[in-house]
DOBAPA-556579 format. One line per 8 residues: their letters; for each residue x, y, z of C-alpha. Coordinates in steps of 0.25 Angstrom, whole numbers. Layout:
BEGIN
A	X/Y/Z  ...
***
This chain:
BEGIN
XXXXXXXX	-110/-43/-82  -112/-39/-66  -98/-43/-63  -94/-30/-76  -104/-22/-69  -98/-25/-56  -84/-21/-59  -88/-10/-69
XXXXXXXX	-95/-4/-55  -83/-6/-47  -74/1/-58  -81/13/-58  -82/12/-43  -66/13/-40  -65/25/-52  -75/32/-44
XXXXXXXX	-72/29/-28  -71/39/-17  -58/42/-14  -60/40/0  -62/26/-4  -46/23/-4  -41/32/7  -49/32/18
XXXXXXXX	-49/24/30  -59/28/38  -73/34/34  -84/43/41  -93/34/51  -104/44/52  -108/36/36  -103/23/41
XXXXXXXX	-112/13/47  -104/1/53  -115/-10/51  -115/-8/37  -102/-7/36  -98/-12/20  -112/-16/17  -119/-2/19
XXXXXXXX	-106/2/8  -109/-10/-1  -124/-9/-1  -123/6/-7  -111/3/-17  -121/-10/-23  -132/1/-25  -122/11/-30
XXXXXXXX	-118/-1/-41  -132/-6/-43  -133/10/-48  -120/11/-57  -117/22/-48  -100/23/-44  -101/38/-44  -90/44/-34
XXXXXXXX	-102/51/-27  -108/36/-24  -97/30/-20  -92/42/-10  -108/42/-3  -106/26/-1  -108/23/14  -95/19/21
XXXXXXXX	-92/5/21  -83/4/32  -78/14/44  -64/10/42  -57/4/29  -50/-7/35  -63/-14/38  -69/-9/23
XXXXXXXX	-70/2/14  -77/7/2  -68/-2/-8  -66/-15/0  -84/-13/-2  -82/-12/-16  -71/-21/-17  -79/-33/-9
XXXXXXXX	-94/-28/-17  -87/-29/-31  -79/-42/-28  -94/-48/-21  -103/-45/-33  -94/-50/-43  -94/-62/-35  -109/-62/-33
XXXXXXXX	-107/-63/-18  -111/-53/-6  -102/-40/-5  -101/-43/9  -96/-56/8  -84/-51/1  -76/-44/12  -59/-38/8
XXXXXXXX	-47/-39/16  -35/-33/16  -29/-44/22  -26/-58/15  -28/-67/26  -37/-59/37  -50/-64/28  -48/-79/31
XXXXXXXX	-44/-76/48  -59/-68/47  -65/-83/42  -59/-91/52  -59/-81/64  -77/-84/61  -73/-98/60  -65/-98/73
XXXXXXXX	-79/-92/81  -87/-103/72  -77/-115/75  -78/-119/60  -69/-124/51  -61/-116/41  -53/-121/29  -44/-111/20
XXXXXXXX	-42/-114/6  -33/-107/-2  -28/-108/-16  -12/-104/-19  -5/-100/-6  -10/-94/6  -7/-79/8  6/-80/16
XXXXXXXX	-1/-73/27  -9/-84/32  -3/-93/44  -13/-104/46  -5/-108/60  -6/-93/65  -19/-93/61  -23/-106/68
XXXXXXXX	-14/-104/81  -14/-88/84  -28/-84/79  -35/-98/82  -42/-100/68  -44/-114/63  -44/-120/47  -37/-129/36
XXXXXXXX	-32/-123/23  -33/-130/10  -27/-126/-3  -33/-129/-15  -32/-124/-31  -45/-116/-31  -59/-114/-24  -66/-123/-31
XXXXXXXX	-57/-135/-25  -64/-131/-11  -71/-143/-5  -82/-140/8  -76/-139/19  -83/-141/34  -82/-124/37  -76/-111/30
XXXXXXXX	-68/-114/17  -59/-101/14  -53/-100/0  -42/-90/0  -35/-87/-13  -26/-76/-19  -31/-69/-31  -27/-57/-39
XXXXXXXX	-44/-57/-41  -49/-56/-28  -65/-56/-33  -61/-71/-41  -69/-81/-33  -72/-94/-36  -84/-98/-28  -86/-113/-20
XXXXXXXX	-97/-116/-11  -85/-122/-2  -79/-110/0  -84/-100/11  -74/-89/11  -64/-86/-2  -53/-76/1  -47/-70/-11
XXXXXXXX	-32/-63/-8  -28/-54/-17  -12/-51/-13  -10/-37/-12  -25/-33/-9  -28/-42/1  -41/-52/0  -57/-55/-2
XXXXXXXX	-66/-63/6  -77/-69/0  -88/-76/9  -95/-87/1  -110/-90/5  -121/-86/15  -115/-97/25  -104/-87/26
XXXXXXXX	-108/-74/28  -108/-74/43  -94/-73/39  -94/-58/34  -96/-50/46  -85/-57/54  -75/-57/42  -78/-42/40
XXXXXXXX	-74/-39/55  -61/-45/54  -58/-38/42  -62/-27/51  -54/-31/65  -42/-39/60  -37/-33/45  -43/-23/35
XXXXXXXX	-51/-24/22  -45/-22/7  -39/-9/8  -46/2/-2  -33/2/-9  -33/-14/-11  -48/-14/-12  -47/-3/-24
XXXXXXXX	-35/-12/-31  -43/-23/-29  -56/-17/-36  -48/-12/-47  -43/-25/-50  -58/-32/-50  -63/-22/-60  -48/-22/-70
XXXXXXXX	-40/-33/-66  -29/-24/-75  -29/-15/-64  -14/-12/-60  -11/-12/-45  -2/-1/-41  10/-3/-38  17/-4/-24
XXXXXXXX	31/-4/-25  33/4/-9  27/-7/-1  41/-10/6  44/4/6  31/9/12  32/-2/22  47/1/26
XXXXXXXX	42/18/28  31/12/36  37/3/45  48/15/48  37/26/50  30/17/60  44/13/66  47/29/68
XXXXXXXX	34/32/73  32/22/84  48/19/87  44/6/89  55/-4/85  47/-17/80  43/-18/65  31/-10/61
XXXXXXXX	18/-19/58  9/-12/48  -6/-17/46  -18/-15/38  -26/-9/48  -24/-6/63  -33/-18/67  -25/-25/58
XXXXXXXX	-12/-24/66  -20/-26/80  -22/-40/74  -9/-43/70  -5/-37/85  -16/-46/92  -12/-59/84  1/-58/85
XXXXXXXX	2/-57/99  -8/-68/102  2/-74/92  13/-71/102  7/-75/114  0/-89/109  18/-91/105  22/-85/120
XXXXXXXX	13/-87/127  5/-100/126  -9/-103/131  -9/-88/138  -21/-80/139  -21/-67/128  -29/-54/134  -28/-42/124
XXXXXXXX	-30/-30/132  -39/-20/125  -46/-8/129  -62/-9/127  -64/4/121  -53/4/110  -55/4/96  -64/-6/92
XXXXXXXX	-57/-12/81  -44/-17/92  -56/-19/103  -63/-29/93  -50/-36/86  -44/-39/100  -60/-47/105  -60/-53/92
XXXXXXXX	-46/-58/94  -49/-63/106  -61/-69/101  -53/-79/93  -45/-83/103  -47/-91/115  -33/-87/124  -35/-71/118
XXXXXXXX	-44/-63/127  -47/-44/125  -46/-38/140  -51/-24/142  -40/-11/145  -51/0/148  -42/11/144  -48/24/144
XXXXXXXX	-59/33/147  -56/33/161  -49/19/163  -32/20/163  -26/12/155  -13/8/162  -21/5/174  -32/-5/164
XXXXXXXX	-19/-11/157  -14/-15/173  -26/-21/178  -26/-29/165  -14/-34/163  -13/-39/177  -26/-47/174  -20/-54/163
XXXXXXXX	-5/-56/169  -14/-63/181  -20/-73/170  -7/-73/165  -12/-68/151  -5/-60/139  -10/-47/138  -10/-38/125
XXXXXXXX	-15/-23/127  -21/-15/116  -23/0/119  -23/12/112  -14/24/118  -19/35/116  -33/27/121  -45/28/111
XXXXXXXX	-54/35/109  -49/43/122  -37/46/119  -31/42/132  -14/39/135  -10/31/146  1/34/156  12/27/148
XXXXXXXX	22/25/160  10/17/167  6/9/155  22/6/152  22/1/168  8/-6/167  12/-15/155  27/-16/160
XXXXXXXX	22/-22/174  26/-35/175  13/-46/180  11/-58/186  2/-68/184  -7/-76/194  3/-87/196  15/-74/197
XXXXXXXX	20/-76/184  26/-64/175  13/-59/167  15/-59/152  18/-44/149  7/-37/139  9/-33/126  4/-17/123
XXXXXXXX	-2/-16/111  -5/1/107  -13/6/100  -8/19/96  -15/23/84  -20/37/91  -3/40/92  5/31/86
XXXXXXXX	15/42/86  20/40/102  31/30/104  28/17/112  37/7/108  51/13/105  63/9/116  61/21/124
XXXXXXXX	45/20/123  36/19/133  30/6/129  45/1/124  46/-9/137  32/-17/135  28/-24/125  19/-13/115
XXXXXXXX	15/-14/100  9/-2/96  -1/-1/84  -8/10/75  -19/11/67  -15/15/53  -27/23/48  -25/32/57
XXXXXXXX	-12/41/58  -1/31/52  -8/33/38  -18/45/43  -29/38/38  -26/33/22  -24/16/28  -27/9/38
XXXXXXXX	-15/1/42  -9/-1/56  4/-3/63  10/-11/75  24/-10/81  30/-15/93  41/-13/105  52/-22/104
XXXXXXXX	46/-30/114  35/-34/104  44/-38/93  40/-54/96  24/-47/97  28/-40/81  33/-53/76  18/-60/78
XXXXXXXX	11/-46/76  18/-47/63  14/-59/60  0/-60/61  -2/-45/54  3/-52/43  -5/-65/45  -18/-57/43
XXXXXXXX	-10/-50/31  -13/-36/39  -2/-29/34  -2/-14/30  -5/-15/14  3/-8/5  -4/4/2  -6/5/18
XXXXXXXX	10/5/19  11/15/8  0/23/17  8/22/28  23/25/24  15/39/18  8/42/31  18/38/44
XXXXXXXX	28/48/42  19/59/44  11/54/55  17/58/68  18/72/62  0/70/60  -1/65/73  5/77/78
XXXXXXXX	-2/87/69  -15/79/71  -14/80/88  -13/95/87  -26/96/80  -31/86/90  -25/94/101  -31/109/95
XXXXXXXX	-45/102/93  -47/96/109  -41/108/117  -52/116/105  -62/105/110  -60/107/125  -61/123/125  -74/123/117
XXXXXXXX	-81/109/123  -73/109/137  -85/98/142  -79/88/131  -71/78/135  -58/75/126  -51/64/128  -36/67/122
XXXXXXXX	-21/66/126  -17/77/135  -6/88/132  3/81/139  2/67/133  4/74/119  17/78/123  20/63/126
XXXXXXXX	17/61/112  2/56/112  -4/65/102  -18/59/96  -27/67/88  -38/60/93  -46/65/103  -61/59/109
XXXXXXXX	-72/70/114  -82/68/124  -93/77/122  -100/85/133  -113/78/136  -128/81/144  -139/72/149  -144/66/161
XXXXXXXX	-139/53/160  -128/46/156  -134/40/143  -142/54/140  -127/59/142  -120/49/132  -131/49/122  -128/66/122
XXXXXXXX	-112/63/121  -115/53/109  -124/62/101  -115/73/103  -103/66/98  -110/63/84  -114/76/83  -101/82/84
XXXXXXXX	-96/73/74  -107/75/64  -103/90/68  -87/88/64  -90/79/51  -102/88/46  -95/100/47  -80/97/44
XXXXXXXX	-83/83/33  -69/86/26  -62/83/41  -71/78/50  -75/63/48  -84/53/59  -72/43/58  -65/33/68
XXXXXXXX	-51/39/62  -40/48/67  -25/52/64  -30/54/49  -22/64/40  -33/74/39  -48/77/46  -56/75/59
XXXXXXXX	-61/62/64  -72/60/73  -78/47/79  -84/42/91  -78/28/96  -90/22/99  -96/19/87  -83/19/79
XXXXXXXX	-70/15/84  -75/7/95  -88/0/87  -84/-15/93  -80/-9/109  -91/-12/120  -102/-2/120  -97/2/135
XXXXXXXX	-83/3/130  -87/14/120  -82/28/118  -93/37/113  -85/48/112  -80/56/100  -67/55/94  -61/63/86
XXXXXXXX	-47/63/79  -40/74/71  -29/76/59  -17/84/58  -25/90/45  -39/96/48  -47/109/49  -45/111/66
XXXXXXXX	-51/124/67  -64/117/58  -66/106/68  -65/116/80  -75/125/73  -86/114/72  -81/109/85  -85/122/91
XXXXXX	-99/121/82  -103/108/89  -100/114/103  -110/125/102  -120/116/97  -120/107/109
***
């Protein structure tokens, strides 16, 4: 009778569901609180269904569940509170993944720290994804796997039993005390964790932040199938005849816009391909480079999710090591990457670069002659041997529009992958997934990369592909449209606020072809002491904010986003972006971020509001 009531609820739940629920990826932080993040979202819904109450006006007044919606979002909530209660178990044991294999790497990544044994049974085959020797030789995890005809032929085991299964009903569970952790696949949506008993639920919290560093959750479109078929299991999944087509338009789009000449790699998410790039060259160099110390080189005051996944990377692994490349905010970043390779060539060491040009949140270019020649430089070691050359790994999600990597590019002689995030401009917001290419010097680097983004079944999903093949034609034309407004709104800022500071690419670098539309704003300040000064700066920067998104809601959103097909985005790093970067290596600045579609002449008018009040 509970379970009708249950399903009944959720029926009337996806008839009456915010729009925004399925195309969104990013939401407002000014109503988000990170350390309830899910439960705050779940706790509300439960009273909401305890009251019969699935009114669209309910729903829409929910607290957001997660800042961004590869690491949740509103129906991966549902999804995992509706699967949980018809299970009787806690919604917060119950956790989604867009990927097939990611939940079982998050169990033994825990058992790794907690030297504990891990067995994987499994009914039927294996997702084809999963490569135990990978597993156990790149990324260091230990277990046995076992196949068996069904749950109830698991006998105890001496540490964590996993029961993985493939299921067209992803909330059918059949419950034994001997099993820890069941993993339920569903093919085309991607799979369901279960954690099973109190002993376990130390387990939450970490398998939650790899979902949230290394792969996505249940996609909003997988998630609203998925809830669909727990409440009719007659309902019809749409068809997707395009997949190879979509792909095929993607992977030239990308090809166009870079002029890179490797194979396009397309992930779930941004993070997602950072992991398959990370992996695949530790991959690489465990293959060429035996016994050899691995240093990633990584600014400290990048975004926090590359910052956090390369220390936990390293974390795994004894030979892998993150090095600091202070590149910004008065340090040079040619200059940073010279003292540091020369370190590492001394210990004779592999070095791999992540940096973001244009730098973020400060919007900073290097002299790209000088960081060609840097990396070029051939090094010795301490005994006078050649130095194993680095591997420069780019973020360009602020312009992936400026060629790198092509024959006659700057970066085309040193070995460069470049990366984007895809919730930005390749799909202006409507999906999350990301992209890699390469120089044809990394085509060996691509193979592994390849590799291991399929391992963790990382792949773009279909939808994401269809997103995709829609939105990069018209990108490079939206970054240009969207630097102009940028452009029109800091010359605007500078006449009226001449005492703000704005970080943003000179005249002259535009021409080159760098043309962000982001742009951060250090406030004037007054005090008598440093701290009285920052305090100042910090409380002015919320205000103007609160200012932009009070005034202007339909544009102007408190949001970590940028390079979206319409509006105003305003955050400060800080408390957003960089929320796992040390406290000294934090930017409390604000950053804002513009469209190619949005009231200018508005913004400028509130703008000019706030200055007369302070």
């Amino acid at each position: 009778m509970e379970d009708n009531k249950v399903l009944k609820y959720i029926k009337d739940v996806l008839e009456n569901r915010p729009n925004d629920w399925l195309s969104i990826t990013t939401h407002r932080l000014d109503i988000y609180d990170e350390k309830l993040a899910k439960t705050q979202f779940v706790e509300a819904f439960d009273n909401l269904f305890k009251n019969n109450n699935s009114s669209t006006s309910a729903l829409s007044e929910l607290p957001t569940a997660y800042d961004y919606i590869r690491l949740g979002h509103p129906l991966s909530c549902v999804l995992e509170w509706g699967i949980a209660n018809l299970l009787h178990i806690k919604p917060e044991n119950v956790i989604s993944f867009s990927s097939k294999t990611i939940p079982i790497l998050a169990i033994l990544r825990k058992n790794l720290f907690e030297n504990k044994n891990t067995q994987i049974v499994y009914t039927g085959q294996l997702s084809d994804c999963f490569d135990a020797e990978v597993l156990k030789l790149v990324y260091g995890y230990k277990f046995e796997l076992k196949k068996v005809e069904k749950a109830d032929d698991v006998e105890k085991f001496n540490g964590s039993t996993v029961f993985v299964s493939e299921q067209e009903d992803i909330s059918a569970v059949s419950f034994n005390a001997m099993i820890d952790f069941f993993i339920t696949i569903h093919p085309q949506f991607g799979s369901v964790l279960l954690v099973n008993g109190e002993q376990n639920e130390s387990y939450v919290s970490e398998i939650q932040h790899v979902r949230r560093r290394e792969t996505i959750a249940m996609t909003p479109a997988n998630c609203l199938t998925a809830l669909n078929l727990l409440v009719d299991a007659t309902f019809i999944e749409p068809n997707k005849n395009n997949v190879a087509v979509n792909k095929k338009e993607v992977l030239h789009s990308i090809e166009t816009i870079t002029n890179a000449p490797t194979k396009a790699l397309v992930g779930s998410s941004g993070l997602s391909i950072q992991y398959a790039i990370m992996m695949g060259l530790i991959h690489h160099a465990q293959e060429n480079h035996k016994g050899k110390a691995i240093k990633f080189v990584v600014p400290p005051n990048c975004y926090g999710g590359t910052n956090d996944q390369a220390r936990r990377v390293a974390a795994c692994l004894e030979n892998v090591e993150v090095v600091d490349l202070p590149v910004d905010g008065g340090n040079d970043m040619v200059k940073s990457i010279d003292v540091v390779l020369a370190k590492i060539a001394k210990e004779d060491a592999i070095p791999y670069i992540i940096a973001e040009i244009p730098t973020n949140p400060r919007v900073e270019v290097p002299d790209l002659i000088q960081l060609k020649n840097v990396l070029s430089q051939e090094r010795k070691t301490a005994k006078g041997e050649i130095a194993i050359d680095p591997v420069f790994i780019l973020d360009q999600t602020f312009c992936p529009n400026v060629h790198f990597l092509g024959e006659e590019d700057i970066l085309s002689t040193v070995r460069t992958i470049s990366f984007a995030s895809g919730s930005k401009f390749p799909s202006g917001g409507q999906c999350t997934a990301g992209y890699c290419v390469g120089n044809k010097k990394t085509e060996a680097l691509m193979e592994k990369i390849e590799k291991h983004l399929l391992l963790c079944d990382n792949e773009a999903t279909i939808l994401q592909y269809e997103i995709l093949a829609k939105q990069l034609p018209s990108m490079n034309q939206r970054i240009i449209d969207a630097y102009k407004n940028t452009r029109e709104f800091v010359n605007f800022i500078h006449e009226v606020l001449p005492t703000a500071k704005i970080n943003f690419v000179s005249e002259a670098l535009a021409e080159e072809g760098f043309t962000p539309s982001v742009f951060s704003l250090d406030l004037p300040t007054k005090g008598n002491t440093d701290e009285e000064r920052e305090t100042y700066k910090r409380a002015l920067n919320l205000k103007l904010i609160n200012l932009m998104i009070t005034e202007i809601p339909n544009e102007s959103k408190y949001c970590v986003s940028y390079g979206q097909l319409k509006g105003c985005y305003w955050t400060i790093p800080a408390t957003s972006t960089q929320g796992t970067t040390k406290e000294g290596d934090k930017d409390y600045i604000a950053r804002v971020a513009l469209s190619a579609n949005m009231d200018l002449e508005r913004h400028k008018k509130v703008f000019l509001d706030f200055v007369a009040a302070i």
